[in-house]
C-alpha positions as a Python dict, from the first residue, in 0.01 Angstrom:
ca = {
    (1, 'X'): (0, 0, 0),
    (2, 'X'): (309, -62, -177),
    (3, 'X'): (559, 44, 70),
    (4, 'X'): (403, -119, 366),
    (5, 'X'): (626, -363, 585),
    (6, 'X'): (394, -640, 449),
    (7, 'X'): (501, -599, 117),
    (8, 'X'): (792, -866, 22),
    (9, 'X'): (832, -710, -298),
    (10, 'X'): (962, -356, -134),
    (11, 'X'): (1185, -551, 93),
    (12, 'X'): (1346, -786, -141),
    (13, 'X'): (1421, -419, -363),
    (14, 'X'): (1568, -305, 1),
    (15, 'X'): (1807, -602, -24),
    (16, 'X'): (1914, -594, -352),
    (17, 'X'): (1963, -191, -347),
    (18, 'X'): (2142, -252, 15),
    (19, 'X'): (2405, -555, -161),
    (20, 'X'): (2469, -409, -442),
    (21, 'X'): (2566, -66, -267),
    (22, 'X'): (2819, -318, -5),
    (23, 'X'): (2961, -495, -325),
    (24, 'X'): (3113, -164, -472),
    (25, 'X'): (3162, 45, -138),
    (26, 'X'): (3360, -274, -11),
    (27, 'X'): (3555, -342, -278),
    (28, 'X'): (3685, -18, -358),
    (29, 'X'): (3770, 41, 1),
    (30, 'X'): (3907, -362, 25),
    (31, 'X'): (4102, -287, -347),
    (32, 'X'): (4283, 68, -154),
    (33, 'X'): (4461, -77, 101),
    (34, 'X'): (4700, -269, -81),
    (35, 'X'): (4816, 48, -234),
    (36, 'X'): (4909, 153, 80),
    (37, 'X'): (5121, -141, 246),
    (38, 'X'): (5419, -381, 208),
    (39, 'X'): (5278, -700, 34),
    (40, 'X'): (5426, -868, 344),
    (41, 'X'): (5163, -725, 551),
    (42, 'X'): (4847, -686, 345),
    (43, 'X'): (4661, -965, 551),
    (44, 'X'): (4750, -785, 850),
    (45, 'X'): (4613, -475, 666),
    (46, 'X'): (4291, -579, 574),
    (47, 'X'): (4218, -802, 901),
    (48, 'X'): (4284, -438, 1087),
    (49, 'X'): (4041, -264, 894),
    (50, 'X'): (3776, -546, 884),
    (51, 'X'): (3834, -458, 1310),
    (52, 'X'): (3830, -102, 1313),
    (53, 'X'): (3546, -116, 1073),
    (54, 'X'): (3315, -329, 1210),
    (55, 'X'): (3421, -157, 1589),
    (56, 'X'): (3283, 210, 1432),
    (57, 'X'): (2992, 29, 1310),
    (58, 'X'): (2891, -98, 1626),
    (59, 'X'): (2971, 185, 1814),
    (60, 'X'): (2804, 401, 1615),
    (61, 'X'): (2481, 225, 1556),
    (62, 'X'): (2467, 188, 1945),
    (63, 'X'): (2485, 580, 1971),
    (64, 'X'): (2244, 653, 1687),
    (65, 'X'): (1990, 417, 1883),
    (66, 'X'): (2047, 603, 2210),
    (67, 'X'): (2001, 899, 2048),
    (68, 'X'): (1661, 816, 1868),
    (69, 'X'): (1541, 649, 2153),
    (70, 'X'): (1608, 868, 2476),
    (71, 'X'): (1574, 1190, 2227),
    (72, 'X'): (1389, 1165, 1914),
    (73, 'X'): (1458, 1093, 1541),
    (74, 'X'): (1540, 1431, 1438),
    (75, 'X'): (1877, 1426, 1679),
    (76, 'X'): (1960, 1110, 1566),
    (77, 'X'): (1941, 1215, 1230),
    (78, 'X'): (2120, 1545, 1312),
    (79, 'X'): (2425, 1308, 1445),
    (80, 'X'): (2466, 1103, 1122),
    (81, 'X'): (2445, 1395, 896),
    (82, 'X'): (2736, 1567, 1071),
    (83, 'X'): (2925, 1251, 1066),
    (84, 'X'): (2869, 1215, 755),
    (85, 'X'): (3007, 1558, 682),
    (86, 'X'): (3327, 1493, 907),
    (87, 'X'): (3416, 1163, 683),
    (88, 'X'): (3351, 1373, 349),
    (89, 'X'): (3574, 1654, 472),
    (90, 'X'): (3838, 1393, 601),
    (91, 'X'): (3829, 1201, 232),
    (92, 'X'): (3890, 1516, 72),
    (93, 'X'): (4186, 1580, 296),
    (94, 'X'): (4307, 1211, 216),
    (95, 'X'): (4266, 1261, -125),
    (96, 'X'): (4444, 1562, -153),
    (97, 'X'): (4716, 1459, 46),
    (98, 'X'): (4750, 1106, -94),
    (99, 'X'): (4645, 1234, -495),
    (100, 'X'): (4452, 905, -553),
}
């Protein structure tokens, strides 16, 4: 099968996909917040959203696994799509606020 679990091939494609997708998402989120603050503070900048980030992340992965395991994939699912909506909505409102 070639997309079986056993298959090292499909999981080093995985990886590669998954880092190349944090190398530009990162850096283009990492490259805006400079725009945004005093150069005196730009450590203090990106050291607060490495924390906030990685906080949501864990939160939120804890949740989605709650979900999926006390109710099923399909709620689970169902929560990260209308996140996902919520954060689209919000960067449209950024954007349109900020006119990056």
């Amino acid at each position: 099968m070639a997309f079986s679990a056993d298959n090292y091939a499909y999981a080093f494609v995985l990886a590669a996909v998954f880092g190349l997708y944090l190398g530009i998402s990162e850096t283009v989120q990492r490259a805006v917040i400079p725009k945004y603050v005093s150069p005196e503070l730009r450590g203090t900048a990106n050291g607060l959203y490495s924390l906030v980030s990685g906080v949501c992340f864990f939160v939120s992965n804890i949740t989605f696994g709650f979900l999926w395991d006390t109710y099923g994939v399909n709620l689970a699912a169902l929560y990260s799509l209308c996140l996902s909506l919520i954060a689209i909505i919000g960067m449209a409102i950024f954007i349109k606020k900020y006119k990056l």
